[in-house]
C-alpha positions in Angstrom: 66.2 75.9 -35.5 66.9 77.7 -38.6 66.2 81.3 -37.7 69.0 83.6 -36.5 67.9 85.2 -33.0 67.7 88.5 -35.5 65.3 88.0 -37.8 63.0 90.5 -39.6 61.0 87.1 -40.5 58.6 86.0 -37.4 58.9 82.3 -36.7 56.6 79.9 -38.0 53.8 78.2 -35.9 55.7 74.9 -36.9 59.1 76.1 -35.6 57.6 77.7 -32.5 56.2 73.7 -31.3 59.4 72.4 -32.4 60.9 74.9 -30.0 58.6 74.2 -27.3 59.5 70.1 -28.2 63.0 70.7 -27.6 62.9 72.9 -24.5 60.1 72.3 -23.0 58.9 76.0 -21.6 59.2 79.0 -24.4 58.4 82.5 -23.5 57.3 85.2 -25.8 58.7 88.7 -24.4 56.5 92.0 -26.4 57.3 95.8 -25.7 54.9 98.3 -25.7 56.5 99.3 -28.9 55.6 96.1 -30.4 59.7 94.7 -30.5 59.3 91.3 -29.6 61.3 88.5 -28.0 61.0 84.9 -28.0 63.3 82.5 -25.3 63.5 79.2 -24.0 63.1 78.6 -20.3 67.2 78.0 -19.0 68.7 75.2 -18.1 71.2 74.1 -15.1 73.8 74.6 -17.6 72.9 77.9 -18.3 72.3 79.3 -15.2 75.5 77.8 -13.6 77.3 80.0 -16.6 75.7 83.0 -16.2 76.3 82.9 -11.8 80.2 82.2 -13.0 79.9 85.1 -15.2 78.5 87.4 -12.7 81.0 86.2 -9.8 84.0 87.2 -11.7 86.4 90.0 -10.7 84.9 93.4 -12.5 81.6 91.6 -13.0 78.3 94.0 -13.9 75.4 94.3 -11.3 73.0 93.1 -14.7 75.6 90.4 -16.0 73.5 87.4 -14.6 70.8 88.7 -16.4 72.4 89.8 -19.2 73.9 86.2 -20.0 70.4 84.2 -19.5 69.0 86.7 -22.2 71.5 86.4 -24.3 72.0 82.4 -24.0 68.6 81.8 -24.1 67.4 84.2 -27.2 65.9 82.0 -29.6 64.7 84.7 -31.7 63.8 88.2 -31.6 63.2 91.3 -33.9 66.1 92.8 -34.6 66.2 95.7 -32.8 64.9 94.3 -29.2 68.2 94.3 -27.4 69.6 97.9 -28.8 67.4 100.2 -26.8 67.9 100.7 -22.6 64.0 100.2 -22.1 63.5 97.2 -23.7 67.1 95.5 -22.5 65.6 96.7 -18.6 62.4 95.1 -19.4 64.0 91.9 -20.5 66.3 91.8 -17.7 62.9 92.0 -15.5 61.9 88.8 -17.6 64.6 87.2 -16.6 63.9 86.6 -12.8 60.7 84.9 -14.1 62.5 82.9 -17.1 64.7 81.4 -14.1 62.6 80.7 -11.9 62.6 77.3 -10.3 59.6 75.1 -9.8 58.7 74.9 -5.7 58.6 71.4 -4.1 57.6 70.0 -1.1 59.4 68.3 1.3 58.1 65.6 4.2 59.9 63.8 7.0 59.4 59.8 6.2 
């Protein structure tokens, strides 16, 4: 898409379906403070970076979650990810963002 993940400009409606087209599942992430957040649900790919980033030597407790935010930003305002409280509550998000779908297994 053509916004940067910092935008002052708010996506469009049209770009937002196109987003949802291409990725299926896209979340929309508000603050009380009104700073908002918009991501795409990630994929294998994604999360298999972000465990190999966590894993390595000197790794952060919040560098899983820190990764899927990052990798996953499709847009947000500006100044969502340069305040503690707001990083924290999309760190939170995450654990939903990656969640996986439950399934059912049976014996044939």
């Amino acid at each position: 898409m053509s916004k940067s993940p910092k935008s002052l400009e708010r996506p469009t409606a049209a770009e937002i379906e196109a987003w949802k087209k291409e990725h299926k599942a896209v979340y929309e992430v508000e603050t009380e403070d009104g700073s908002v957040a918009i991501l795409r649900k990630p994929t294998e790919f994604d999360m298999e970076r972000a465990m190999m980033v966590s894993q390595k030597k000197g790794a952060k407790p919040l560098d899983f979650n820190r990764n899927i935010a990052k990798n996953c930003l499709l847009w947000s305002t500006p100044d969502f990810m340069e305040d503690d409280a707001r990083r924290m509550a999309m760190h939170t998000f995450v654990n939903e963002l990656a969640a996986v779908e439950e399934v059912k297994s049976r014996k044939l």
